[in-house]
N, C-alpha and C positions, 0 to 999 in steps of 0.2 A: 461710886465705882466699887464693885467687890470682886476679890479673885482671890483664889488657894495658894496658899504658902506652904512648903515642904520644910519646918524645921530641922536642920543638921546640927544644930549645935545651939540646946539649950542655953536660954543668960545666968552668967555665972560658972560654967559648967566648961572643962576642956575637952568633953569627949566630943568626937568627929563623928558622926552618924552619916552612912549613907543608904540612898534607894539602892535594892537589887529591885532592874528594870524588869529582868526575867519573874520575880514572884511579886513584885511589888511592894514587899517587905524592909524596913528599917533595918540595918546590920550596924555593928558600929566600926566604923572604919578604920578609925585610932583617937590615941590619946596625944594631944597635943601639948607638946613637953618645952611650956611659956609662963611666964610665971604671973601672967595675967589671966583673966576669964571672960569671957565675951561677955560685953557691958547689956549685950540686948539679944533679943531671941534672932540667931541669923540660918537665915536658908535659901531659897529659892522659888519660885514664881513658878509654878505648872505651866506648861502648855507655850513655854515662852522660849526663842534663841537668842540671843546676845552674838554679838560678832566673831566671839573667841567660843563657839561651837557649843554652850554651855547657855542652861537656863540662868535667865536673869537673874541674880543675885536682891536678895530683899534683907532690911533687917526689920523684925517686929518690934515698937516699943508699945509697952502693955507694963502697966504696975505688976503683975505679976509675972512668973516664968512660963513659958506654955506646956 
């Protein structure tokens, strides 16, 4: 099974990136102010809804960052 993943927030990394739906383009949305770092690359699943109105959430694990 393959499908697209929309990284928001590199592993390691507190910045919050999100889609502008209007150009399609990465923005970063903020910095999250946690004194940990997301352990794995986490974002979202194209093309998908989830019950709470929102694409699926995914986390990538890959030896390296994406």
């Amino acid at each position: 099974m393959q499908f697209d993943v929309t990284i928001e927030i590199p592993r390691g990394q507190r910045n919050k990136y999100e889609v502008d739906h209007e150009t399609g383009r990465l923005r970063l949305d903020r910095y999250l102010f946690t004194p940990m770092a997301y352990p794995a690359d986490y974002g979202f699943i194209e093309d998908t809804l989830g019950n709470d109105g929102d694409p699926l959430d995914a986390m990538v694990l890959l030896p390296q960052p994406v």
